[in-house]
C-alpha positions as CSV (number, residue, x, y, z in Angstrom):
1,X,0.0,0.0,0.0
2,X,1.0,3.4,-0.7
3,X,0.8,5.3,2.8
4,X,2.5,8.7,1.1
5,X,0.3,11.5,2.8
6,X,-1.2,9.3,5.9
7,X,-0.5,10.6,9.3
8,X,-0.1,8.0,11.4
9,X,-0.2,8.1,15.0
10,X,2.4,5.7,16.2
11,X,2.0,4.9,20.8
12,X,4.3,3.0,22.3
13,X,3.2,1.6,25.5
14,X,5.5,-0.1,28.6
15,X,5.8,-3.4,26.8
16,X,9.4,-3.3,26.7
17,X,10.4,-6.3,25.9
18,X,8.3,-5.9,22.2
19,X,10.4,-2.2,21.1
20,X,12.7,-4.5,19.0
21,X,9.7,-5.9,16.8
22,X,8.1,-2.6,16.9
23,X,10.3,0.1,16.0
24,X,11.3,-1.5,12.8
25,X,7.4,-1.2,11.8
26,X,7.7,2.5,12.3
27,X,10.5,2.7,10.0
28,X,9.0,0.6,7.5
29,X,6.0,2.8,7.4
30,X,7.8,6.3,7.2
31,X,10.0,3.9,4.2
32,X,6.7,3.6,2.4
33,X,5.7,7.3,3.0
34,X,3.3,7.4,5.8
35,X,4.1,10.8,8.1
36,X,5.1,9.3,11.9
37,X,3.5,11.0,14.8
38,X,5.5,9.6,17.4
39,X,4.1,9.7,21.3
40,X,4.8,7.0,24.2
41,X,3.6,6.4,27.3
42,X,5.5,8.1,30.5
43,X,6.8,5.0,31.2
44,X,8.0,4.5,27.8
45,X,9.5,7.6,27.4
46,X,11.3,7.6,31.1
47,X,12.1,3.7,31.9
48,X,15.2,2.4,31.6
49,X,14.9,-1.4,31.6
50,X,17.1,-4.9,30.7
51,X,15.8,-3.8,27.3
52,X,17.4,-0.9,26.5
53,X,18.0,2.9,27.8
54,X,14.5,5.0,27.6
55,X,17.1,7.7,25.5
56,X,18.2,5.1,23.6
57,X,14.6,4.3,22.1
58,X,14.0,8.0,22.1
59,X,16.6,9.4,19.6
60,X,16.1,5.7,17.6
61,X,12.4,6.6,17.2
62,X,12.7,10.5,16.5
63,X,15.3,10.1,14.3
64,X,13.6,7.7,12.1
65,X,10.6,10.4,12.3
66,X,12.1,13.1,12.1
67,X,9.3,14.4,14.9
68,X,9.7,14.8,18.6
69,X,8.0,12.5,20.7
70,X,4.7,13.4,22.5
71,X,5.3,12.4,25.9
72,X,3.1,14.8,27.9
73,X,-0.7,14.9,28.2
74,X,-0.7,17.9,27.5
75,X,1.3,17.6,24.5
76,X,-1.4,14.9,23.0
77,X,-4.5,17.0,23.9
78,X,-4.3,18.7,20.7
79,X,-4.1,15.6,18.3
80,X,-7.7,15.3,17.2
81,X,-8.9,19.2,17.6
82,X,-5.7,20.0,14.9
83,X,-6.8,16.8,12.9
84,X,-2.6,15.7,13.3
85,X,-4.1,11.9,12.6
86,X,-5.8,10.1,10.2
87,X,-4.9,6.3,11.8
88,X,-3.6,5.4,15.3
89,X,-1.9,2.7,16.1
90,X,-0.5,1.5,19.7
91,X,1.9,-0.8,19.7
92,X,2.6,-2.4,22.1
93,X,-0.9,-1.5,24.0
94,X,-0.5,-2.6,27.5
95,X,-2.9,-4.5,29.5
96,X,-2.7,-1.2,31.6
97,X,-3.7,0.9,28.6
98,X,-6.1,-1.1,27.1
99,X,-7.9,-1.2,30.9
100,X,-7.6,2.5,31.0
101,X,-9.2,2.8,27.2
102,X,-11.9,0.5,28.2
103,X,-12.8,2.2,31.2
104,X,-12.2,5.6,29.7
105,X,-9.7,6.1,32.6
106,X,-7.5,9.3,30.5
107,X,-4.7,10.3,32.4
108,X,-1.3,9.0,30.6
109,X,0.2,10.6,27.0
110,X,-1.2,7.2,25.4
111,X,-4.9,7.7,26.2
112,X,-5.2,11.1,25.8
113,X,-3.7,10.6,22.5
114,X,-6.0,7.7,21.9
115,X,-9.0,9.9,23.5
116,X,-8.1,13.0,21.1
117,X,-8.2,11.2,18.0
118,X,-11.2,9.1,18.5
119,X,-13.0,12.5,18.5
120,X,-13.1,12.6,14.8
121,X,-14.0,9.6,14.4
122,X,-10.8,7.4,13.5
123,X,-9.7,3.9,13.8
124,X,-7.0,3.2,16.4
125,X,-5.2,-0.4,16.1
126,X,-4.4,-2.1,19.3
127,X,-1.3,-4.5,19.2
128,X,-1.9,-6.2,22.5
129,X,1.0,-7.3,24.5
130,X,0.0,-8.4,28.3
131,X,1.0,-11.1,30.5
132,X,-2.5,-11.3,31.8
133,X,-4.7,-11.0,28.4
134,X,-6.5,-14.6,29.5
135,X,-7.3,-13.6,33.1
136,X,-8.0,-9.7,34.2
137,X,-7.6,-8.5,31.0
138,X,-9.8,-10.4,28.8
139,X,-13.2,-8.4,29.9
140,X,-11.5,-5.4,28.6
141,X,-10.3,-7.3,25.3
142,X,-13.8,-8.3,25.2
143,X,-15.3,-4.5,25.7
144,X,-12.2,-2.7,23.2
145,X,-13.9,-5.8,20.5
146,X,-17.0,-4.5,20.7
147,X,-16.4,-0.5,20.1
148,X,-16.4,1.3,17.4
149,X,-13.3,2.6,15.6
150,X,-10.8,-0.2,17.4
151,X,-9.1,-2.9,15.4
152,X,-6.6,-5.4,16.7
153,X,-3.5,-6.7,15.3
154,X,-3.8,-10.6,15.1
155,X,-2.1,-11.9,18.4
156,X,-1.8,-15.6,19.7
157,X,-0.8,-16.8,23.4
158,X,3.0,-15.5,24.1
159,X,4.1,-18.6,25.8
160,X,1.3,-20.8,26.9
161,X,3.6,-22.8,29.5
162,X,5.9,-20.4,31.2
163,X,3.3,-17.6,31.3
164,X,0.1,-19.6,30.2
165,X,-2.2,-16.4,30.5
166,X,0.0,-13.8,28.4
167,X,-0.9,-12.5,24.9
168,X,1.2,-11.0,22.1
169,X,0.4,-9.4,18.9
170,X,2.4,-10.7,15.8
171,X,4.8,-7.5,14.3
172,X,4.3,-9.6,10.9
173,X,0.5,-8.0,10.5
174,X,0.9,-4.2,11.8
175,X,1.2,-2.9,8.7
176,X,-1.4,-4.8,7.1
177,X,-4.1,-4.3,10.3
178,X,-3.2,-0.8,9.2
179,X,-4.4,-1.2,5.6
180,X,-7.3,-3.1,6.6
181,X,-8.5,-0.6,9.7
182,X,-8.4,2.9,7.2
183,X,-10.7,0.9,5.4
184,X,-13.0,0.4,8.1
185,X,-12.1,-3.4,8.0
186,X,-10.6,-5.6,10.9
187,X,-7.8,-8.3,9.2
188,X,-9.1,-12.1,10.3
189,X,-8.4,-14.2,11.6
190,X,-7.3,-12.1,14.8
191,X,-6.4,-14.8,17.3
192,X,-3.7,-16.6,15.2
């Protein structure tokens, strides 16, 4: 798909250990001409973890942009009055996020991002990444399934024997979830 002209909202979320299979998505999309919005979480943008330095990611990210990272509510309150998104995608989206989204709980960079766009109207793409997607989490899986405007990348059990209730999105299909959610279409099957 040609993405020359779509402003992409790109959130990354405190799923650390998925910023290796993420960031190369976000290059791959500003490669085949979509315009990057980048804006993480505070933990994202301030966590140093066994996966890398927070600054690290940071300058990675905005230099592959070419934008400055949202990292302040404040910051992301503006996205959907200035129209600054056409598509939003969070990836990773957190189990923590994706409660907050559910339960319209808005006080983090991510969801008032998410919250800003959704005003006019615009699909946001959830690439789930949580340890407890099969237990607490699934109701709000459930409710973000059943709204409006949300589409899922296609995710599968992360490892069903060490950590039997985690889920994890596949990197392979963020680009084409994408595609199919500016056409108002969610990409099947989504539990892989």
């Amino acid at each position: 798909m040609d993405f020359n002209g779509v402003k992409i909202g790109f959130v990354l979320t405190g799923s650390f250990c998925t910023f290796s299979k993420t960031i190369p998505k976000i290059k791959e999309l500003v490669d085949l001409g979509a315009e990057i919005l980048p804006i993480m979480s505070f933990n994202a943008y301030n966590m140093d973890t066994k996966f890398g330095k927070a600054e690290d990611f940071i300058n990675e990210i905005e230099e592959i942009t070419g934008n400055e990272i949202i990292h302040t509510i404040k910051d992301a309150e503006p996205i959907g009055p200035k129209k600054l998104t056409d598509i939003m995608i969070i990836a990773p989206a957190t189990g923590n996020t994706m409660a907050k989204l559910a339960n319209d709980i808005i006080d983090t960079p991510a969801t008032m991002a998410a919250k800003s766009h959704l005003r006019n109207n615009n699909p946001i793409v959830l690439a789930v990444s949580t340890n407890n997607g099969l237990s607490g989490n699934a109701e709000n899986i459930g409710k973000l399934l059943n709204r409006n405007n949300y589409y899922f990348v296609p995710f599968r059990q992360d490892n069903p024997i060490t950590k039997p209730r985690s889920l994890v999105f596949d990197p392979d299909y963020i680009i084409k979830t994408i595609e199919s959610a500016l056409k108002r279409e969610q990409i099947q099957p989504i539990l892989l």
